[in-house]
ROSE-4610 file (N, C-alpha, C; in Angstrom, 1 decimal, always signed):
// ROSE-4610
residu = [X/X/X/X/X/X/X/X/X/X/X/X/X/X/X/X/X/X/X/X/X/X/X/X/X/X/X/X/X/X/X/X/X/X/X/X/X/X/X/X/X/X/X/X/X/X/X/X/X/X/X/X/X/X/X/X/X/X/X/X/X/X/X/X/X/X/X/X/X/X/X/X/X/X/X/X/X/X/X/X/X/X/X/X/X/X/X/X/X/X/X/X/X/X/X/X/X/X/X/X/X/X/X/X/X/X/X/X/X/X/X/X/X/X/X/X/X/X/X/X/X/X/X/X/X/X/X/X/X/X/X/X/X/X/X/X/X/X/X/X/X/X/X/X/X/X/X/X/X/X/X/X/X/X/X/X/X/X/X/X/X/X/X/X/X/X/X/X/X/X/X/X/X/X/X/X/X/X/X/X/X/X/X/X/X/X/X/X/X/X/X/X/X/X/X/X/X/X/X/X/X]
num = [1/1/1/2/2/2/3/3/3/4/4/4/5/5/5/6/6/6/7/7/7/8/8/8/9/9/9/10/10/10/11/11/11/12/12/12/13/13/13/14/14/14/15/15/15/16/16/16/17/17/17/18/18/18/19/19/19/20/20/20/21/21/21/22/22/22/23/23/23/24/24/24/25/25/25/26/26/26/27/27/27/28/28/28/29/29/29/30/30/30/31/31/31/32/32/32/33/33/33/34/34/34/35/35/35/36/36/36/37/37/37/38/38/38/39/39/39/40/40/40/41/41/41/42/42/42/43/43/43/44/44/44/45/45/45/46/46/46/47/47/47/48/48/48/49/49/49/50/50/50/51/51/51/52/52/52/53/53/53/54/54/54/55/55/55/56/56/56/57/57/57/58/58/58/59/59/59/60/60/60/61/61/61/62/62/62/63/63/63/64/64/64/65/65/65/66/66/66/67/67/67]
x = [+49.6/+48.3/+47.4/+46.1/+45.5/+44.7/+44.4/+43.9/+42.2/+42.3/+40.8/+40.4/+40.1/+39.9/+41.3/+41.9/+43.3/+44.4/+44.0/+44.8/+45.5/+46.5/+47.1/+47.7/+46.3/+46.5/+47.7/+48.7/+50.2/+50.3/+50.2/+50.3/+49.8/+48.5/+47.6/+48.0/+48.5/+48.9/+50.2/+51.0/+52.6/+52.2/+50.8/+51.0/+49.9/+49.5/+49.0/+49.5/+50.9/+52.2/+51.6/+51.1/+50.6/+51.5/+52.4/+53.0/+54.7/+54.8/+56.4/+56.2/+57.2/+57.1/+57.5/+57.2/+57.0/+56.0/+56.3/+54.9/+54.5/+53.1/+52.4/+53.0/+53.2/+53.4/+52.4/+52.2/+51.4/+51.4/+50.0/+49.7/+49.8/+50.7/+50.6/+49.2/+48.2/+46.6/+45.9/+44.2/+43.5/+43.6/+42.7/+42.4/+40.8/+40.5/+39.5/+40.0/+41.5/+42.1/+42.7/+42.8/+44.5/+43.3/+42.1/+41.1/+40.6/+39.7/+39.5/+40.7/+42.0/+43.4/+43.4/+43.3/+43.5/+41.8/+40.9/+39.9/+39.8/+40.7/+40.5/+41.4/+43.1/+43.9/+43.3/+42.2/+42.1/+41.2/+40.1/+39.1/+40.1/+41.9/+41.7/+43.2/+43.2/+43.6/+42.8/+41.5/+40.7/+40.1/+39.8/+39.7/+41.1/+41.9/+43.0/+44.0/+44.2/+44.8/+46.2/+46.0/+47.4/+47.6/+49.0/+49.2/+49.4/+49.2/+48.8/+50.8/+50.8/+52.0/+52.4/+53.5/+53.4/+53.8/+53.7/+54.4/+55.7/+56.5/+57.9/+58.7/+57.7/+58.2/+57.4/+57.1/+56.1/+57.6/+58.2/+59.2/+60.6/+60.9/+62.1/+61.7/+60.7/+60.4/+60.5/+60.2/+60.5/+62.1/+62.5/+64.0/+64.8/+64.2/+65.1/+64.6/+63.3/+63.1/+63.8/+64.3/+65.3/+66.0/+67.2/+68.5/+68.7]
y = [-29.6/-29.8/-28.6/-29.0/-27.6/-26.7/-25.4/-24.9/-24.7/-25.3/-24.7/-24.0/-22.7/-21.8/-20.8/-20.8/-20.3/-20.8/-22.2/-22.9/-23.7/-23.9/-24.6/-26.4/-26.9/-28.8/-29.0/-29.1/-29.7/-29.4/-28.0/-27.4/-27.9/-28.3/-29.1/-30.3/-31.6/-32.2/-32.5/-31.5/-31.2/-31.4/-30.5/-30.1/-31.1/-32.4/-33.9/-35.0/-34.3/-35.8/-36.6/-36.4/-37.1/-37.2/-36.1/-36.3/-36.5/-36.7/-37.0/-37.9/-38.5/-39.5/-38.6/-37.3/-37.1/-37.6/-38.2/-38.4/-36.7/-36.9/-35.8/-35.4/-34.1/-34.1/-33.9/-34.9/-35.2/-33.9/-33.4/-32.7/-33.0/-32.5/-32.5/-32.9/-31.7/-32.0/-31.8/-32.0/-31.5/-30.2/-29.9/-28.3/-28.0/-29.0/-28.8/-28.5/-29.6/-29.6/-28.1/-28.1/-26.8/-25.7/-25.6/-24.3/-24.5/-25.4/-25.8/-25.3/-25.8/-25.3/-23.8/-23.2/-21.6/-21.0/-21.4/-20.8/-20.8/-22.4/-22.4/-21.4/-20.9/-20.3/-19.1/-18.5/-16.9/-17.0/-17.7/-18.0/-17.3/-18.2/-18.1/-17.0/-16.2/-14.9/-14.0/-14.2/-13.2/-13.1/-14.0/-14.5/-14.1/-13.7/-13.1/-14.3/-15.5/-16.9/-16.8/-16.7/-16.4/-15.1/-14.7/-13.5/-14.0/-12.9/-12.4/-12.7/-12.3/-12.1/-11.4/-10.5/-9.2/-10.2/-9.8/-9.9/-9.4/-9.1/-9.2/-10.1/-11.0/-12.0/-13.3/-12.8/-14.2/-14.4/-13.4/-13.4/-13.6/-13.8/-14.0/-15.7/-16.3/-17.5/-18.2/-17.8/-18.8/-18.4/-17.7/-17.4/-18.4/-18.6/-19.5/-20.7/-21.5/-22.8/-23.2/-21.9/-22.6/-23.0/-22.5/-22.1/-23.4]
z = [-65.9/-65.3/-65.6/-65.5/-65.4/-64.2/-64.7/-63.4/-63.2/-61.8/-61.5/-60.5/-61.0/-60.1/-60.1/-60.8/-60.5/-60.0/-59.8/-58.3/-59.5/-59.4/-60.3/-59.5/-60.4/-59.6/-59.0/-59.9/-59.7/-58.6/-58.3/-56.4/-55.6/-55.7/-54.9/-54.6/-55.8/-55.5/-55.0/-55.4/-54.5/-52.9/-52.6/-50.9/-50.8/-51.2/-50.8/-50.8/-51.5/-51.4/-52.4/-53.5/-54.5/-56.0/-56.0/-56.8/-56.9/-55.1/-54.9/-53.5/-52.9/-51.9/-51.2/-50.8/-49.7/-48.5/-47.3/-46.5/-45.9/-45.8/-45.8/-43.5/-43.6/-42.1/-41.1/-40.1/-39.3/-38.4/-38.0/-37.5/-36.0/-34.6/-33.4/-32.6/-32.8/-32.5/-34.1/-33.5/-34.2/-34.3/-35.3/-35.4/-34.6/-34.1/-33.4/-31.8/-31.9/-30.1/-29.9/-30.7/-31.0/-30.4/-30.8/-31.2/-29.4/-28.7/-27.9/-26.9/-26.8/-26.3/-25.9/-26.9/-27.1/-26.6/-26.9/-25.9/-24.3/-23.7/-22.5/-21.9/-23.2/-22.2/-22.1/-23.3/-23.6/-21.8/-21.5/-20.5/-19.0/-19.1/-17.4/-18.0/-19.5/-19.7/-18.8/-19.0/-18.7/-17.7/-16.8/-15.5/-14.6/-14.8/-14.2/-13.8/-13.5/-13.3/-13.9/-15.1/-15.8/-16.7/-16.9/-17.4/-18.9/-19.6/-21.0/-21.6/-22.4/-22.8/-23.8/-23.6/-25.0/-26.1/-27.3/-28.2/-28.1/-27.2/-27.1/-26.5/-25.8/-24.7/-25.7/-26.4/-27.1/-28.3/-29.1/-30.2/-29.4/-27.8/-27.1/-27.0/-26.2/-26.1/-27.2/-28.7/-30.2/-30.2/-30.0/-30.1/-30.0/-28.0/-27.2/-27.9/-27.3/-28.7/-30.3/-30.8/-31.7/-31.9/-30.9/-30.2/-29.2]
């Protein structure tokens, strides 16, 4: 295939499921809900309501979800 822009099609179509029967993976929310989600937590972050979380307790919590 060829490229446009540098982007080499085949890739594009690899990650569209257009050129293997992969089904494409459904996204949980939008990217409009996901974005909306994350402003209301940063809001009652900052409002004092709920605590913040380091990035040390954020990398233990994906830990345990693996596991």
């Amino acid at each position: 295939m060829r490229k446009i822009g540098g982007v080499n099609m085949n890739t594009i179509a690899h990650f569209k499921g257009k050129l293997t029967n992969e089904k494409p993976v459904e996204r949980y929310c939008s990217v409009c809900e996901s974005l909306e989600k994350s402003l209301k937590e940063m809001k009652l972050i900052r409002s004092g309501k709920i605590k913040a979380k380091t990035w040390e307790e954020f990398k233990k919590e994906l830990d345990n979800e693996e596991e």
